[in-house]
N, C-alpha and C positions, 0 to 999 in steps of 0.2 A: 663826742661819742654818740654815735646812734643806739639808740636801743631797741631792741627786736624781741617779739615773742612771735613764740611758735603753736599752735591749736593743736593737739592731738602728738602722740611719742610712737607713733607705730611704723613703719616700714620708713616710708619718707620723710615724714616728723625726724627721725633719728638721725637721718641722713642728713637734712639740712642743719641738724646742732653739727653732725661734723663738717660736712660741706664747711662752718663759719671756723669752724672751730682750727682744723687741720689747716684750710686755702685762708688762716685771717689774716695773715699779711697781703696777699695777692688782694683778698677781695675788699681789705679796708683802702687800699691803696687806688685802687678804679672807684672804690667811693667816694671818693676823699676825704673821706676820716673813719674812723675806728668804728666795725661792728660788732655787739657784743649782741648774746643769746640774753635778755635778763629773764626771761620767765617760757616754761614748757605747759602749758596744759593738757592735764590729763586725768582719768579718773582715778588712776591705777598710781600708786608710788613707788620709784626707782631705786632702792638704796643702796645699791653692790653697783647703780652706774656713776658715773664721774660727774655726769650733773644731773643728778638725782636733786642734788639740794636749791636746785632751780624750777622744779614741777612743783605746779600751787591748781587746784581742784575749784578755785572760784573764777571765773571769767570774769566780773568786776572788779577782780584787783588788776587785770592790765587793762581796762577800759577806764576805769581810773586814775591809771598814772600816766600823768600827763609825760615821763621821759619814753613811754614805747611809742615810736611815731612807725613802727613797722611791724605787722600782722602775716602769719606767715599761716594759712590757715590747708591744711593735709591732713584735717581729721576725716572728709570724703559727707557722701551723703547730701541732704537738703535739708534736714530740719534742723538742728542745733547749727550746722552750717553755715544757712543764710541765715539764722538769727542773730549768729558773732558776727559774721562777716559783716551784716546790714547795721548793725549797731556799731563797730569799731569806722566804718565809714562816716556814718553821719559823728564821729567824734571828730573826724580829719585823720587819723590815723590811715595812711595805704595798706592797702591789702594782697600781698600776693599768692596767687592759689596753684594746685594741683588739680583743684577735683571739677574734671571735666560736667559733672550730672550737675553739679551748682550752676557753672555758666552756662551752660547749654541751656539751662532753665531760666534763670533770670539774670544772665547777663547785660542785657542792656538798661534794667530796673536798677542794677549794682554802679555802673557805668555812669549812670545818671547823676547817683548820690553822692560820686565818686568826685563829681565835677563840679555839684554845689556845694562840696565843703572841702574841697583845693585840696584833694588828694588824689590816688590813684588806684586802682585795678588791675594788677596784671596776672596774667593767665600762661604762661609760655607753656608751662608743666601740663599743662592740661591735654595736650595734643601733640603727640608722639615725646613723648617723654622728655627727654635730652637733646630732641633734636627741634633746634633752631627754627619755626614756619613762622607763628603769632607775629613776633617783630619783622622778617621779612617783609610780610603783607602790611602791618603798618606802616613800618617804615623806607624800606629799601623799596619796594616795588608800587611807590604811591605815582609813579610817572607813566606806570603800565596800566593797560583796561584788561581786567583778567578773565581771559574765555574757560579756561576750565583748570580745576583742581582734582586732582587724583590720585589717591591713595593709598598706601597699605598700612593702615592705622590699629591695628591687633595685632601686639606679637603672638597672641597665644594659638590664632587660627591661621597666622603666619607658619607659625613650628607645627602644626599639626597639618597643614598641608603638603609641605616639606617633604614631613616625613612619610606619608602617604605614597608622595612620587617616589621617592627614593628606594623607600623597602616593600612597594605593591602593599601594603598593609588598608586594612579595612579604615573608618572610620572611629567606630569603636574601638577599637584596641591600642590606637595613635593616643586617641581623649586617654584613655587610663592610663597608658605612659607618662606623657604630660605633665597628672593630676600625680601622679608620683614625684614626680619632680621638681611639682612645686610652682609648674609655668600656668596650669590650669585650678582653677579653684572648683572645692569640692562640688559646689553649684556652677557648673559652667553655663548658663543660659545667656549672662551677657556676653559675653565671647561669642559662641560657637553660635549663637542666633540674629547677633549683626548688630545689637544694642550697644555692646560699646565704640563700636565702628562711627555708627550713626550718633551718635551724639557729639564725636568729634569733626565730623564732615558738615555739622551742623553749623559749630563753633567756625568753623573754614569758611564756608559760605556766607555767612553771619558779615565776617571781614572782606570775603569778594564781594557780595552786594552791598555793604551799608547798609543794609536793612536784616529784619530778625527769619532766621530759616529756625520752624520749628521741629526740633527734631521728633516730637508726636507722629506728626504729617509728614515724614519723608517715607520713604517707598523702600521695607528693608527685607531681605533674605540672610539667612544664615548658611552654614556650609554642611549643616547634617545630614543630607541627603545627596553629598558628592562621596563616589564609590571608585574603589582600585580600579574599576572596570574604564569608569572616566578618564583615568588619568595614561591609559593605555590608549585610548584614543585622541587624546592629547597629543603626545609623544608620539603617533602618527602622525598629527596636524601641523608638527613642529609648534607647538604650545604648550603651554604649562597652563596650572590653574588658581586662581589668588582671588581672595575676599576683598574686591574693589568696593572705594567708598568713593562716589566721584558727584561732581558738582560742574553743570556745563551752563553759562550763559547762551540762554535760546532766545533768539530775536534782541529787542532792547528793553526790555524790563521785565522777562521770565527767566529762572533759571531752572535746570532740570537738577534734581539731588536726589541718589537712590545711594544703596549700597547692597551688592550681590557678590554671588564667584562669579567672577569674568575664564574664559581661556584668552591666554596674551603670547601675543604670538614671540613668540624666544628669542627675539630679537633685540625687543623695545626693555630698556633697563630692568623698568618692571619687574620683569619676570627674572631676571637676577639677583632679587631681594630676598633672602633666605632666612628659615630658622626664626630666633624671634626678631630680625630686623623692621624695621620700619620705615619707609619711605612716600615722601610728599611731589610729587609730582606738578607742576606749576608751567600754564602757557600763557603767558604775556601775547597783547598785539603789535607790541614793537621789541623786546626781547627774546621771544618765543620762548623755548621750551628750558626748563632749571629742574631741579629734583635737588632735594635734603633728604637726606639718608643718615639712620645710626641708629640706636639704642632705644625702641619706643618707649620703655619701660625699666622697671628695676630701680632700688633703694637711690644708690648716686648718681645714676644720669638722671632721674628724675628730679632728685634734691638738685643739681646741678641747674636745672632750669631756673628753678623756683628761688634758686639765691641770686643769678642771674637778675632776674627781676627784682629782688631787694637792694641791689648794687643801683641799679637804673630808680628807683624811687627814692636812695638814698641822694644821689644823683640830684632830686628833683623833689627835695623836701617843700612844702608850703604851695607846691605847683599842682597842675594835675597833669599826667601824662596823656594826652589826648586820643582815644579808638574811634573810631567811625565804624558803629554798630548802634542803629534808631532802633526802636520797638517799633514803629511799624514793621507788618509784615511782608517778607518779601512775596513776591508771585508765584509759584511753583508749579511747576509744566506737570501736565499729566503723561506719568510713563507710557501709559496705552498708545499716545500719540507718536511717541518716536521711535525712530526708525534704530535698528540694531541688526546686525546679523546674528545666527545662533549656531550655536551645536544642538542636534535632536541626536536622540540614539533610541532604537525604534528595534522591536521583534524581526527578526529574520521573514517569518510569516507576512510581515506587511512592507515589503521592500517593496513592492511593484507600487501600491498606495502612498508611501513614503514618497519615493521619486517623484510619483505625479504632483504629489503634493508641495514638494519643495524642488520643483522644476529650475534648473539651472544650477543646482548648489553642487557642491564637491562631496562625491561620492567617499566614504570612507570606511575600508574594509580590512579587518587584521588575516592575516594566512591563518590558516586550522582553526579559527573560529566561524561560528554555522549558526552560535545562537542570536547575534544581533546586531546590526551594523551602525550608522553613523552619517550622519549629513550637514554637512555644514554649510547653511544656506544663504542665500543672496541678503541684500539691507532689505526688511520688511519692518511696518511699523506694529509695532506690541501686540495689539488688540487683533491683527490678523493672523498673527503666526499663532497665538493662542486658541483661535476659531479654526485653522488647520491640524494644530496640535489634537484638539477636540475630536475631528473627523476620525485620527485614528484611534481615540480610546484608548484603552491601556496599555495599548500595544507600546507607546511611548513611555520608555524606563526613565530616560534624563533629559535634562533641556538644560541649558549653556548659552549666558550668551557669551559675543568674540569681543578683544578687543585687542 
């Protein structure tokens, strides 16, 4: 029998005692032998839950016993976090996590420690929830050189985009829907500002170069300054608009990693990822183009990962599962440098200066509206369309870029 503790009883904590508990025939059986839950950490006591009588408040009584050879840590955060997690590793215990802000941050330190005391690190949960990428890129796609990854990694600025296009609604008013519902938290700055996009595009990259993408240093925008007005111009352009988090190998040893609202043109999958869904986007140079799609988020597609990964360490007791993620750091292209097309949307007053200024692009004008138009302009590299943008001062309401 394996024995398994779990760090923390909150949302996915709970999920993965049943994840084992409901699926433990299925998932003692892909083990191959029996998993039990023996200990819940938490600070808080359960006693109306069913295993209540398995929460214990000291973290050295499963650091201690030598029968939990499996760590299941979904308490989130970086301090008590990396402190269990970096101590149940150097015990040899595997650790499988959820919380993307650990790895993103010292992932390849964890990785490290994981591999001199013959256990392992897995992370699947960490990066769109429920849906399958992490082991892809390690395993299934290690015969492909990856040009770029591309994703819709937030369901919460997923559904609030959504619902934007759908019912013309403002920005504000989508957020406190949401936060009613439970998709947005009452502090939404990681969401709606790009922070938790970018810490997972981080962890992406991290596994497309083999080298550490810090997510400090990436290049991140949020979606609070896209308006109904935008999305009307969209829906001219035949495009919709989505919080891309994308990651492109440039040249042979740079990669470019930002995350912004992209417009995508309604054709390309992409832009058919709705509501809170989540999807990963993946071009190989000899498979081309794949996309994972499902459930970014939420109590059991998330526990679903994260047990996932305890089947696979049970799998691979005394071993270590091996990532390819160094702590050097990777290169990181400067956005200024590369070339994009955009959406501008510019005062009526300066249509004649627009044009000139974005000479070639695609004119874009809705019937009965007078007060401001739209241009969607040829590939230019960052730092000039910004020095153009500049020329016309305020007169420019939105910028977009296309993809």
């Amino acid at each position: 029998m394996v024995q398994v503790a779990v760090l923390g009883y909150g949302t996915v904590g709970s999920g993965v005692v049943e994840v084992i508990g409901k699926n433990n025939g299925i998932v003692s059986r892909n083990a191959g032998q029996e998993l039990n839950v023996k200990y819940i950490l938490d600070l808080r006591d359960f006693p109306e839950d069913p295993y209540g009588d398995r929460v214990i408040h000291d973290f050295d009584t499963i650091l201690n016993d030598s029968e939990v050879s499996i760590v299941c840590e979904v308490m989130g955060g970086v301090g008590a976090a990396y402190q269990f997690t970096k101590a149940a590793l150097e015990k040899g215990k595997s650790v499988c996590t959820s919380n993307k802000e650990l790895v993103a941050k010292h992932g390849p330190e964890l990785l490290q420690i994981a591999k001199a005391n013959h256990c392992s690190y897995l992370f699947e949960a960490s990066v769109g929830g429920g849906i399958p990428i992490i082991r892809p890129l390690n395993d299934c796609l290690t015969a492909e050189k990856i040009e770029n990854i591309t994703g819709i990694l937030n369901g919460t600025t997923n559904y609030i985009l959504t619902k934007m296009e759908r019912e013309g609604a403002d920005f504000d008013t989508v957020l406190k829907e949401a936060q009613e519902k439970g998709y947005a938290e009452r502090n939404p700055e990681a969401d709606v500002e790009g922070h938790d996009a970018c810490r997972k595009i981080a962890i992406l990259s991290s596994l497309m170069t083999g080298k550490n993408v810090d997510s400090e240093k990436i290049y991140t925008e949020g979606i609070t300054k896209i308006t109904a007005d935008d999305f009307l111009y969209a829906k001219a352009a035949g495009r919709t608009i989505k919080l891309l988090a994308k990651s492109d190998a440039v040249g042979e040893d740079e990669v470019l990693t930002m995350v912004a609202p992209f417009m995508v043109d309604k054709e390309h999958p992409l832009a058919m990822v709705n509501d809170v869904f989540n999807a990963v986007f993946v071009r190989g140079n000899m498979l081309g183009d794949s996309m994972y799609y499902g459930r970014g988020a939420g109590k059991l597609p998330t526990a679903s990962a994260v047990v996932g990964d305890v089947v696979e360490c049970a799998r691979n007791l005394g071993r270590h599962i091996p990532c390819r993620w160094e702590a050097q750091d990777a290169k990181l292209a400067d956005v200024a440098d590369i070339e994009d097309a955009y959406y501008v949307r510019v005062k009526a007053e300066k249509k004649s200066e627009a044009q000139a200024a974005f000479a070639g692009g695609r004119l874009l004008e809705i019937p009965d509206r007078d007060k401001d138009f739209a241009v969607l302009t040829t590939p230019m590299k960052e730092k000039e369309f910004a020095a153009k943008c500049q020329t016309l001062g305020d007169a420019v309401l939105s910028r977009i870029r296309l993809y």
